[in-house]
VOLUMSE-831472 format. One record per atom (N, C-alpha, C, O): residue in three letters; y, z, x. Coordinates in steps of 0.02 Angstrom, whole numbers, plus 50000, padded with zeros to 5 digits. Last residue first. Layout:
N
alaYZX...
END
This chain:
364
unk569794961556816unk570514965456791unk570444970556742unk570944973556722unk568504957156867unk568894954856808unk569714956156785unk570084952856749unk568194967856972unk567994958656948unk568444955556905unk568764950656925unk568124979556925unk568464975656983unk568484970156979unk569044967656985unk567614978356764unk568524980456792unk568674976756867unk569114972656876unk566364979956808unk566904972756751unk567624975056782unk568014972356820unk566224990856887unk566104984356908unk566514977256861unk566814972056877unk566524998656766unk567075001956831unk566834991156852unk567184986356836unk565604994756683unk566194995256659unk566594996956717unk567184996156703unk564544998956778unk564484991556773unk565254992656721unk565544987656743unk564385012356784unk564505009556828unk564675000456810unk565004997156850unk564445015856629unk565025018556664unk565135015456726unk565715014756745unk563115011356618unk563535008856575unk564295009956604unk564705005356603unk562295021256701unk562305013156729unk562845010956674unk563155006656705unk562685031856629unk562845030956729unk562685023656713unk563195020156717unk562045031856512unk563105032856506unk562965031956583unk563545030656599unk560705029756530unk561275025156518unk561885024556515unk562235019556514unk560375043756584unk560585036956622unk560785030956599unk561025026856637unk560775051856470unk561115052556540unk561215046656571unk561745043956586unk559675048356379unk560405046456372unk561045045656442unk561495041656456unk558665052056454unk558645044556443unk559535044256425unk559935040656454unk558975064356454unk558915061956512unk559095052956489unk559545049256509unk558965070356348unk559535070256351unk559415067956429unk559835070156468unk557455066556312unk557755063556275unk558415064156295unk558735059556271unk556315073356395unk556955067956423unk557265064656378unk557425059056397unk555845083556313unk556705085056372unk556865081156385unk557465080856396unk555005075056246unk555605078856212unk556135079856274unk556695077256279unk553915070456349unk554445066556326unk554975071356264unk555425067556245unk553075082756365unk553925082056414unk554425076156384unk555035076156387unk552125093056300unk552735085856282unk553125083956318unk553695083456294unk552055103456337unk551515100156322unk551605092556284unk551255088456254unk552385106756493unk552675104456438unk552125101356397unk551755097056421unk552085122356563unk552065117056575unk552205114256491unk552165117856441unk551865134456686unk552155134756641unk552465126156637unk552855123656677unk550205140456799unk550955138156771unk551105136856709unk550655137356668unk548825128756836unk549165134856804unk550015135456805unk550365130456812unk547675115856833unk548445116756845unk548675123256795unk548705123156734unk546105115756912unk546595116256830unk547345119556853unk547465124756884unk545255104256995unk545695107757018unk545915108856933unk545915104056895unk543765102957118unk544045101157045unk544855105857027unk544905111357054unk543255088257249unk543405095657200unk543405096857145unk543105093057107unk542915081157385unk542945082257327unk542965088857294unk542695093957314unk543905080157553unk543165081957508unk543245082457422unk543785084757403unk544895076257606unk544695071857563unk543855072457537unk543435068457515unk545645088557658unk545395087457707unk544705079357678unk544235077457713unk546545090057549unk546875087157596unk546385085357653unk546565081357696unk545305084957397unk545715090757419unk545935086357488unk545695080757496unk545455077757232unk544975077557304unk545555082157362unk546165081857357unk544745079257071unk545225077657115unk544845077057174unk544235076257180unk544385081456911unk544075079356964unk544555077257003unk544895072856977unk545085096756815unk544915087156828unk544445089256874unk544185094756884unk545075107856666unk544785107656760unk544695099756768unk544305096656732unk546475110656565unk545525107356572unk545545106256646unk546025103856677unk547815112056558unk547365115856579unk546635115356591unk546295119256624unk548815100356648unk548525102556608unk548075108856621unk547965110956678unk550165088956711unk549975096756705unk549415099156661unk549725100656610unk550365078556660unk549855077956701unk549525085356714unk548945087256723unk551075074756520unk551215079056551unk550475080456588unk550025082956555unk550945056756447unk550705065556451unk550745069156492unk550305067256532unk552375047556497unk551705047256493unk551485055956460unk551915060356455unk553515039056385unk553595045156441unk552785047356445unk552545049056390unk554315023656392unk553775028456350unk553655032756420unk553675031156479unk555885019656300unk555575019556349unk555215027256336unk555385032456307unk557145008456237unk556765011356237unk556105011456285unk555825006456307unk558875005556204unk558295002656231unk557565009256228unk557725014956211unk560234994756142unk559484997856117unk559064998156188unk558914993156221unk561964994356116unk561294994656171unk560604996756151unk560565002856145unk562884987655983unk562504993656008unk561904989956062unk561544984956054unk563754971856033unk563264976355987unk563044982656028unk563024983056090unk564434965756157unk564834969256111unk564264973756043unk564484978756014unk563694961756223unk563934957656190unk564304959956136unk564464957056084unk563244962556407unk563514964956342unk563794960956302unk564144956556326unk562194951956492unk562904952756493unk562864957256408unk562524955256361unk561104945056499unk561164949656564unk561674953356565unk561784957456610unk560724936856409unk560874933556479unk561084939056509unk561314937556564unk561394949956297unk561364943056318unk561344940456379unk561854941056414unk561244964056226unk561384960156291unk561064953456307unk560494952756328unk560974969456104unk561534970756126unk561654967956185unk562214969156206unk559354969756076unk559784974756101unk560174975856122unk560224980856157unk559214956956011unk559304957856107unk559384964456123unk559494965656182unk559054959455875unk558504960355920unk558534959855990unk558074961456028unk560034962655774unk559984965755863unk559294966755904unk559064971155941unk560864949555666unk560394955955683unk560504957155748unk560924954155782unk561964946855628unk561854945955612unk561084951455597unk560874954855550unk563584946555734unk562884947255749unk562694947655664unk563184948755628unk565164939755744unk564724943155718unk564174942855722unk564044936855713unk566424938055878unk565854934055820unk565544943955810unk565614949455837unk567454943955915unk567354938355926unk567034934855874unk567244930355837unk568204957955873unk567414954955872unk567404949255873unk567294947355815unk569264965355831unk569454962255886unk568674960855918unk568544962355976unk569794959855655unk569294964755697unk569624961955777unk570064957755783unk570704952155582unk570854958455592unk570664962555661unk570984966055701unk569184945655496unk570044945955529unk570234950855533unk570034955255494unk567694944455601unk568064948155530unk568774947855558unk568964948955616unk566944929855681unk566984938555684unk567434940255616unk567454935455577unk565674920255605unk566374922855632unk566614929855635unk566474934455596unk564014926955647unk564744920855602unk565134924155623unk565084929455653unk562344921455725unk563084922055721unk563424920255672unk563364914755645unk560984928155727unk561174924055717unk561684927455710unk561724933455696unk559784930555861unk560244934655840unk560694929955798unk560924926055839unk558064925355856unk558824921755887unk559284927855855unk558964930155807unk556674927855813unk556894931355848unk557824932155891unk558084936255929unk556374918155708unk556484927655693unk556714930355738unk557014935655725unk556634907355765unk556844909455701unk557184916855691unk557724919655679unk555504908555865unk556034909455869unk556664909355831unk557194910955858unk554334922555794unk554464916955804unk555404913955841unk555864918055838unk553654937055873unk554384935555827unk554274927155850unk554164925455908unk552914943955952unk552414942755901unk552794939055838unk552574937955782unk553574945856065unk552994944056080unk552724941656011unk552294937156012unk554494957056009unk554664950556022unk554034945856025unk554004941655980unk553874967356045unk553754964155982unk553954958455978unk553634954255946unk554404972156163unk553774969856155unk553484966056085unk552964962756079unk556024970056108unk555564973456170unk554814968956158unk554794962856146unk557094971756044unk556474970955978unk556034973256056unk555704978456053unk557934982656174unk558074975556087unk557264977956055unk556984983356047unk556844983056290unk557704983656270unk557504979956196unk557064976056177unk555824994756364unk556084987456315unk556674990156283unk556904995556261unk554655001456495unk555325001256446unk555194995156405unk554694991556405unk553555013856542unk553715008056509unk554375009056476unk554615013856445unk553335028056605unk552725022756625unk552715014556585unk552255010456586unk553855039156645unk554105034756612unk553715030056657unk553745028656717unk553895051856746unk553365051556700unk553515043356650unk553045042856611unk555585053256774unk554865055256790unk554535053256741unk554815052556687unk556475039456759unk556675046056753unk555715047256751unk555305043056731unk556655027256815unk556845029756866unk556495036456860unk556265039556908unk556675018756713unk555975016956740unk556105024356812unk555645025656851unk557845017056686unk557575024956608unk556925023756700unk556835028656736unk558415010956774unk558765019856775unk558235022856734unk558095028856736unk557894998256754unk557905000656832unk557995009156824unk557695013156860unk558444995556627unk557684996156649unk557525000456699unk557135005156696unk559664992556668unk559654998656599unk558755001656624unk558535007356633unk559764983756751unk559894991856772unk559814993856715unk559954999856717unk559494973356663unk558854971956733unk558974982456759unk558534986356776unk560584973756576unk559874975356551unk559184978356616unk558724982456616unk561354966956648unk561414975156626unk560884976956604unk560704982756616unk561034959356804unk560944959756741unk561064967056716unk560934972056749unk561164954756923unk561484961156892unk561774963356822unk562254966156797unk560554944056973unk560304948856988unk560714955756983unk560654960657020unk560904934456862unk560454935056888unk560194939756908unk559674941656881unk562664939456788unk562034933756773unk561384934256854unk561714934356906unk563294954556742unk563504950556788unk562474947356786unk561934950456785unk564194968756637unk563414964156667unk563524960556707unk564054962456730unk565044966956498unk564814971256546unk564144968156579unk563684965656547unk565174959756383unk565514959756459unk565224960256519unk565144956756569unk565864969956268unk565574962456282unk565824961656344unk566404962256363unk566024988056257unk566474983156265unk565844978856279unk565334981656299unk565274999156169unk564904996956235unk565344989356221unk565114985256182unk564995006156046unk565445006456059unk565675004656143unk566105007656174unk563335014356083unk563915011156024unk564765011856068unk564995016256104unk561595013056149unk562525015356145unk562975010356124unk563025004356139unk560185023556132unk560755017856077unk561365021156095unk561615026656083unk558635026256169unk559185026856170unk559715020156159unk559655014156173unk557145032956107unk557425027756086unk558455029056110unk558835031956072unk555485035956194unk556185039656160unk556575032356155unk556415027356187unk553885042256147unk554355037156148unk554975040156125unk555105044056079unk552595050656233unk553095049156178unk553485043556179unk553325039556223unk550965061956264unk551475058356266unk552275054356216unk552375056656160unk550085077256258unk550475070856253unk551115068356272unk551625071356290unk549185090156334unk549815088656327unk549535078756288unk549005075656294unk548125105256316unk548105096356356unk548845095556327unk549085100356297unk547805117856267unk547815116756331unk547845109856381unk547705108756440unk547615117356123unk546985116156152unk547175115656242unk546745113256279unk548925120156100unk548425128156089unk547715126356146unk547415129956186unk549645111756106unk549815116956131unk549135119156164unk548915119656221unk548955104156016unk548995101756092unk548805105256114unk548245105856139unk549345108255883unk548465108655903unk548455105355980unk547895103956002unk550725110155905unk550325115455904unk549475111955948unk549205112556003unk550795094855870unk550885096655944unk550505107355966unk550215109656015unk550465093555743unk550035090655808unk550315093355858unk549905094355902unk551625103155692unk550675104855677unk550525101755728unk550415105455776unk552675095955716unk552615101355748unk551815104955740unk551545108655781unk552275083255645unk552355083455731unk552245090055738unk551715091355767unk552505086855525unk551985083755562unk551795085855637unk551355088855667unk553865092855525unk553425095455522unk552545094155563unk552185097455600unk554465078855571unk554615085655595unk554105091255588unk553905094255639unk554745068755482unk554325067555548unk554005075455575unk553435076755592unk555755070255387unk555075070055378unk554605069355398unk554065069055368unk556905066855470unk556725074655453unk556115074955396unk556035080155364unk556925058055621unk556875059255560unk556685063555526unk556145065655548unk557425059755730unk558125056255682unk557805057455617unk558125057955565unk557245075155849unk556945069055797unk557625065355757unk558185067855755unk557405082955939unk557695078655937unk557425071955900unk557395065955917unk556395093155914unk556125088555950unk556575080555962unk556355075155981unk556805104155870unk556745105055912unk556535098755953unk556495098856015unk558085100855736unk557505102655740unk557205101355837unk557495096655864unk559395096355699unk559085101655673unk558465102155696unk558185105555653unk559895087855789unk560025091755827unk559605097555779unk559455102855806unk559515076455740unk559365075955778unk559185082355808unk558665083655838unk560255073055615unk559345076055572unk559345077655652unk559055083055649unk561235065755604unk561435071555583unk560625076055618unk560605081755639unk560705053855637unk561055055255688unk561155062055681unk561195065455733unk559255046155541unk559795052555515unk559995056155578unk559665061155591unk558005035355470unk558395039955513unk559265040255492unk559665037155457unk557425032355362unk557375038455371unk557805041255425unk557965047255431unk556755020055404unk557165021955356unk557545027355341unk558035026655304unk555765024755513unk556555020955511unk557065020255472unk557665019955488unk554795036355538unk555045032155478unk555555030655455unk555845032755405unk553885038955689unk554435042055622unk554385034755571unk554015029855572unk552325037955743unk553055037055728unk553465039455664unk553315041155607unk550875045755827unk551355048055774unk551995043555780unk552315045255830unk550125047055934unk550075040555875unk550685040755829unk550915035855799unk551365054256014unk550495051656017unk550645045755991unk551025041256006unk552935053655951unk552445057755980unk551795058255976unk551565062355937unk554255043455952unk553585042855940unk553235048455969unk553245047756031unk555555044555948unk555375041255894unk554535041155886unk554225039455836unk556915054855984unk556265055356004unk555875049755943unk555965051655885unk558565048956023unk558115052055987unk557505049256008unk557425043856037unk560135049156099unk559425046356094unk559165049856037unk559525053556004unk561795039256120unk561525044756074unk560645043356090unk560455037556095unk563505036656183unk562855037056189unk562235040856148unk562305047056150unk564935029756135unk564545034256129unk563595033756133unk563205031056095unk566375023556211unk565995023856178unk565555030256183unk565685035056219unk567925025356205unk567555023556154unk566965024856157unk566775027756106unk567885018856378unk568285024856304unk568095021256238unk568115015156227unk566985025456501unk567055021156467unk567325021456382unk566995023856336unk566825038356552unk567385033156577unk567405027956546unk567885024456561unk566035047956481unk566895047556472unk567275042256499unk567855040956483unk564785049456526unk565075047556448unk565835043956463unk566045038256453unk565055052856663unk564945046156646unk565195043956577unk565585039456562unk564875065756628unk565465063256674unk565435055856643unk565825054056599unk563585069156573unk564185071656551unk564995069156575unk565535070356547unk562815062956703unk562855059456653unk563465061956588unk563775057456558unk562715072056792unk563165070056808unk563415064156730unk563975062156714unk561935084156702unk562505083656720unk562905079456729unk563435079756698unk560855074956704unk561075075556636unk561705078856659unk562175076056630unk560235071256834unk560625067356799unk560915069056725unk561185064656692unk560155087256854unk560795083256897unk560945077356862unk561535076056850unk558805086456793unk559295093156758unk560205089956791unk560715090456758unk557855081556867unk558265075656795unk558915082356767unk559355081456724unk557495088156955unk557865084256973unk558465080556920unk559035078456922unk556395095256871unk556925097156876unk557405094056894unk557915095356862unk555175088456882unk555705084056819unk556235088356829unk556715086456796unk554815084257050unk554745087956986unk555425084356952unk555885080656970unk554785079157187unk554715073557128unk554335077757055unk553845075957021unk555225089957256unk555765084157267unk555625078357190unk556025075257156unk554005099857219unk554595098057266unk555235092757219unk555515093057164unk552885102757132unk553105095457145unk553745094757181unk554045089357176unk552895115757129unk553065113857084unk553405105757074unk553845103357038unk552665116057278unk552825123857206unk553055118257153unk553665118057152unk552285110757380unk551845109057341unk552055112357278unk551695111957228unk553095096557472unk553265103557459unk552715104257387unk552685099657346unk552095088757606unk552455089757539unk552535095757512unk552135100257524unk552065073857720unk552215084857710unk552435082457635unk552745077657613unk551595063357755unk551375068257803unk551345075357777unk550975080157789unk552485054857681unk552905055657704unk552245061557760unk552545063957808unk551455042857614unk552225040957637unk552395046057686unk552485043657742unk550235052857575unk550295045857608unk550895043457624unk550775040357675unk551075064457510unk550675065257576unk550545057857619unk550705056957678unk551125057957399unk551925060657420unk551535060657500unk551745056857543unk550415053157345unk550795049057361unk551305050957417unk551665047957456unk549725066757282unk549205061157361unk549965057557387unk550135058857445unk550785070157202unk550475075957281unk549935068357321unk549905066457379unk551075068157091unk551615063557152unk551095065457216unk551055062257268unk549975067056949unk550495069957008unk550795065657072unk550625059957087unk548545063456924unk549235060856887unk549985062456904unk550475059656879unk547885077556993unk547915069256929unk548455068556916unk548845072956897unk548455084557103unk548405085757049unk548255077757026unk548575072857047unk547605089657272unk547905084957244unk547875085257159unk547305086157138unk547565103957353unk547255099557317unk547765094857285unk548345096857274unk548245112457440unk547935109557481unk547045104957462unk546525103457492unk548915118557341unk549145118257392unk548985111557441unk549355107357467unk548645128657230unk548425118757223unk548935114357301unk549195108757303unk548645139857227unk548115136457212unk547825129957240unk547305127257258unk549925139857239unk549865141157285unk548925141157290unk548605142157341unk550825139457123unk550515135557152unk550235135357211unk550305130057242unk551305150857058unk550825147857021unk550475142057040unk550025139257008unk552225154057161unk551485160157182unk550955156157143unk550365156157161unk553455152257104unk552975148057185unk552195149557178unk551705145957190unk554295152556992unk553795155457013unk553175149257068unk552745144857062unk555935151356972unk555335149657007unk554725152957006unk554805158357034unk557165155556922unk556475156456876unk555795152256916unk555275150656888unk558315150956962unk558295157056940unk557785160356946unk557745166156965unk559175137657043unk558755140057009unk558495148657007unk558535151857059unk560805134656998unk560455136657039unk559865139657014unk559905143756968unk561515118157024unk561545121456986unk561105127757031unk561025126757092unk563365109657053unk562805113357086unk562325117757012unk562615120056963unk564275095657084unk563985100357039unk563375102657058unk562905099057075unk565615087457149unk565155090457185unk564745095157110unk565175098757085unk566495072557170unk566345079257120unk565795081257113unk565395078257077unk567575063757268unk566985067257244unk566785073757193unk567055079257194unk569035060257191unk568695063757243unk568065063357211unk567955062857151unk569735061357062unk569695052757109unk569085055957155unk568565052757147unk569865070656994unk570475070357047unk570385064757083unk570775062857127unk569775075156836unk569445073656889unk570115071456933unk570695070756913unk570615090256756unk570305083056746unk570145082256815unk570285086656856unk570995102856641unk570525103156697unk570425092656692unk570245089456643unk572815104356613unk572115101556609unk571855099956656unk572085096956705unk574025107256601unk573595113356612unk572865110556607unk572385114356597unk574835095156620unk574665100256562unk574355105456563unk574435108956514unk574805094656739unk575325096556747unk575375099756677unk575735104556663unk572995097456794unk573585091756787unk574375095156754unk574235101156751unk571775105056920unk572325103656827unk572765100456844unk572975100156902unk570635095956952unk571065101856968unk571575100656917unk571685095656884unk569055090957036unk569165093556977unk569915097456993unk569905101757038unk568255091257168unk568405084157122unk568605084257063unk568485079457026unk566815104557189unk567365099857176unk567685094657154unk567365092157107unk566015111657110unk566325112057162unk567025109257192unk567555111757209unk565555116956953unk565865111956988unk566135113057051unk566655116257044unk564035123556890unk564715125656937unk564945117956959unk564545113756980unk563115127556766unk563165122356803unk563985123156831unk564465123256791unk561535132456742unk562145134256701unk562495130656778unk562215130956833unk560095134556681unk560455128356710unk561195128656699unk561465125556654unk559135146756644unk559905144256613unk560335138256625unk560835136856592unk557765144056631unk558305142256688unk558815143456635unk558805140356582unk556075149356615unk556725150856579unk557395149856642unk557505153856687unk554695141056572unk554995141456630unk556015146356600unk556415143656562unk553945134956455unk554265141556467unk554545144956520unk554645151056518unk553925118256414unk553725124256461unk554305130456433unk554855130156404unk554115115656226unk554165114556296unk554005119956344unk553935125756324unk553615123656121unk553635115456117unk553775111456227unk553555107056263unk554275132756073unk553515132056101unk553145127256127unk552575126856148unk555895132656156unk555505130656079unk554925131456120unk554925131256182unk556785131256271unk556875133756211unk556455132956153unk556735132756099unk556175131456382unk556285135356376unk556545137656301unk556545143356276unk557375120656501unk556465122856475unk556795129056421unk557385130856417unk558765110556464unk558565114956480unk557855119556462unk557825122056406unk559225098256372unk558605098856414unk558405104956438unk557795105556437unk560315103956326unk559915100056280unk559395098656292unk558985097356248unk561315110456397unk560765115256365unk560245112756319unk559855116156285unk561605101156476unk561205104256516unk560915107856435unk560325107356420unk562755098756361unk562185093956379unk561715095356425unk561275091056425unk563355107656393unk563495106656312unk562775102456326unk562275103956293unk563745108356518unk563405112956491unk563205111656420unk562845115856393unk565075099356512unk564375097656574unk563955102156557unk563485100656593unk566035107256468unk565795102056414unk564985098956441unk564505097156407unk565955116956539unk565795120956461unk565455111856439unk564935110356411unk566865112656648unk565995114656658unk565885116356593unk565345119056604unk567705098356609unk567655104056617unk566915105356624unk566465101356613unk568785084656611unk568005087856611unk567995093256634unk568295093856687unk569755070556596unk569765078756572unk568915078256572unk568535074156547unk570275059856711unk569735061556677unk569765069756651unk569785074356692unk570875058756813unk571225058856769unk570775057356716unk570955053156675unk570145045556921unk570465050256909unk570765051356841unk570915046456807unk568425038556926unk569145037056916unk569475045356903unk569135050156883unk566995043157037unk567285041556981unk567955040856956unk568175046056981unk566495040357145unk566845033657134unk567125036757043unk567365033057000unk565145050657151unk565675049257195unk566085043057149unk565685041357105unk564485065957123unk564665060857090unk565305056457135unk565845058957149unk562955074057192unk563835071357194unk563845067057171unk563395062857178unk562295088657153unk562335080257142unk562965081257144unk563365085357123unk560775099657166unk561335098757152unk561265091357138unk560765087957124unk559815116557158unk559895108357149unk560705106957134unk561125110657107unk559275128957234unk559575126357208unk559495120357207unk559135117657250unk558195133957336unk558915141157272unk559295137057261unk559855139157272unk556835126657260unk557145129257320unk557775134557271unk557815137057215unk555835121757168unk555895130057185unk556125133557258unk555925138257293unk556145108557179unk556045109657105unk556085122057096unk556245126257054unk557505106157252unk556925104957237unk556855109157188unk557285112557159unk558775092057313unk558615099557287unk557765099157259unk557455093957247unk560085079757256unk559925084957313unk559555089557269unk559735091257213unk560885066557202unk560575070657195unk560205072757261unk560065068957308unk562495054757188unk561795057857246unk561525064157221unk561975068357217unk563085041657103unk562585052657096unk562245049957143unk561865045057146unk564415031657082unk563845033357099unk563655038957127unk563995041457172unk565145017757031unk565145026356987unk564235027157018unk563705025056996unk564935007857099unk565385010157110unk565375016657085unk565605021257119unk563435008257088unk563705005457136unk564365009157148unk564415013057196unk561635018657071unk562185016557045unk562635012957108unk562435013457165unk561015033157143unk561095029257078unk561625023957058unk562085026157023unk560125041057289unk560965039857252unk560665033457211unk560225029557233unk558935043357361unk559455047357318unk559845046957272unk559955050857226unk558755032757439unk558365032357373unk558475040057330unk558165041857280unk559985022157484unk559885030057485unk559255029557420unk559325026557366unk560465010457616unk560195011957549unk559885018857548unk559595021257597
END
């Protein structure tokens, strides 16, 4: 077991730190004869990438992303996968080490740095090593791969909650996502938000968020009863991505407050013609039953804590466990739940792509 690598048959090993000269990830098991190119694996690096709005750190990566291997044209002249491993590198540009060299030999709040020292003795300190959010820059790559093996469908997130702040469901709009910096659905959210997050900005503390990911077009099936549940890995991948301190699939926690009336998905016959077994009625499972796809959109959702980075001076305790105080300098998100919005998507097209390769062996 690798606490690197993701997944069974469609499975990313990630490599790299947050201010070494690079990060990477192999994608291994994925099927051949896949068209992917580096422009389309970039289309989705540039959705996370720091750097673009006031809104996120100012770190400036281009994350611009090389395929090594597992890629070679086909007799049309098309770039597709070759069965092989498929090696993607990216390289970092924009380190600045020097901004940590403060906090070396202090522990940050809310940081990996005590944990990392209790397990392993050594930790790389520029920028959280190994357990910075740069890492998530490989699953949004390899996650560009993943989309595709499963045909048809489509993965999509949006940002639904920032602090106290939610949008207004009615209101949402797949179109509204890409106009505005915070991957919102709703375009009466937008403004709001962008005033509270200013008065973050400015005051030098960060929040937190909720992101909402939904995949359509997700064959009935998919999953396997106890301990491979699709749902049990939908949990397992968002619970994976940094700072994500809660999930729920379907209605989620509200359930809690749904009689069972309110809460049963009711059925009628599927539509002639359709190739829908039955018809849902509503989606409070979020699309998975007993552990198994049911052919409805995937819902799930998951809350990304406040960016631990701040500028107000804490109370910490330094390596030799005398007390201190330590303010985190650098270039920092005063939202991070916005970048992982093309993260959360990432890891559901990998666990959706792995458990569709898994129905296949199993099943035919």
């Amino acid at each position: 077991m690798s606490h690197n690598s993701f997944g069974h048959l469609f499975r990313i090993t990630t490599w790299g730190e947050s201010h070494g000269p690079a990060i990477g990830c192999v994608v291994d098991g994925c099927p051949s004869n896949i068209p992917i190119t580096e422009n389309e694996i970039q289309t989705f690096l540039d959705q996370r990438k720091p750097g673009q709005s006031r809104f996120t750190t100012q770190r400036q990566e281009a994350d611009k992303v090389k395929i090594l291997s597992g890629v070679f044209d086909n007799e049309a002249g098309e770039q597709v996968t070759t069965g092989t491993p498929i090696s993607l590198l990216i390289e970092n540009t924009d380190q600045r080490s020097k901004d940590y060299g403060d906090i070396k030999d202090k522990y940050r709040p809310g940081h990996a740095d005590f944990t990392y020292i209790e397990k392993y003795g050594i930790r790389d300190y520029r920028g959280g090593g190994r357990s910075s959010a740069r890492e998530t820059a490989m699953r949004v790559a390899a996650g560009a791969i993943a989309r595709k093996v499963v045909p048809g469908m489509k993965v999509r997130a949006g940002l639904v909650q920032v602090g106290p702040h939610q949008i207004n469901r009615d209101n949402w709009d797949w179109d509204e996502i890409g106009n505005n910096p915070f991957f919102c659905p709703d375009k009466d959210s937008v403004e709001p938000w962008a005033d509270y997050l200013d008065g973050v900005r400015k005051s030098g503390s960060s929040i937190g968020a909720v992101i909402e990911v939904i995949a359509e077009g997700v064959p009935a099936g998919l999953g396997a009863p106890v301990y491979g549940k699709l749902d049990q890995d939908i949990a397992s991948a968002m619970m994976s991505i940094n700072a994500v301190k809660g999930v729920e699939i379907g209605a989620g926690f509200e359930a809690a407050a749904f009689s069972g009336e309110e809460n049963a998905d009711e059925m009628r016959a599927g539509k002639a013609g359709s190739n829908e077994a039955a018809q849902f009625l509503s989606n409070h499972a979020g699309g998975i039953l007993g552990g198994i796809s049911s052919g409805q959109p995937i819902v799930a959702r998951f809350v990304v804590k406040p960016t631990s980075s701040i500028l107000t001076p804490r109370k910490t305790v330094d390596r030799s466990g005398q007390d201190t105080e330590i303010m985190t300098k650098g270039r920092h998100d005063p939202c991070v739940g916005i970048r992982a919005v093309p993260v959360g998507e990432a890891m559901m097209a990998l666990v959706l792509a792995d458990h569709y390769l898994r129905h296949r062996g199993q099943q035919g």
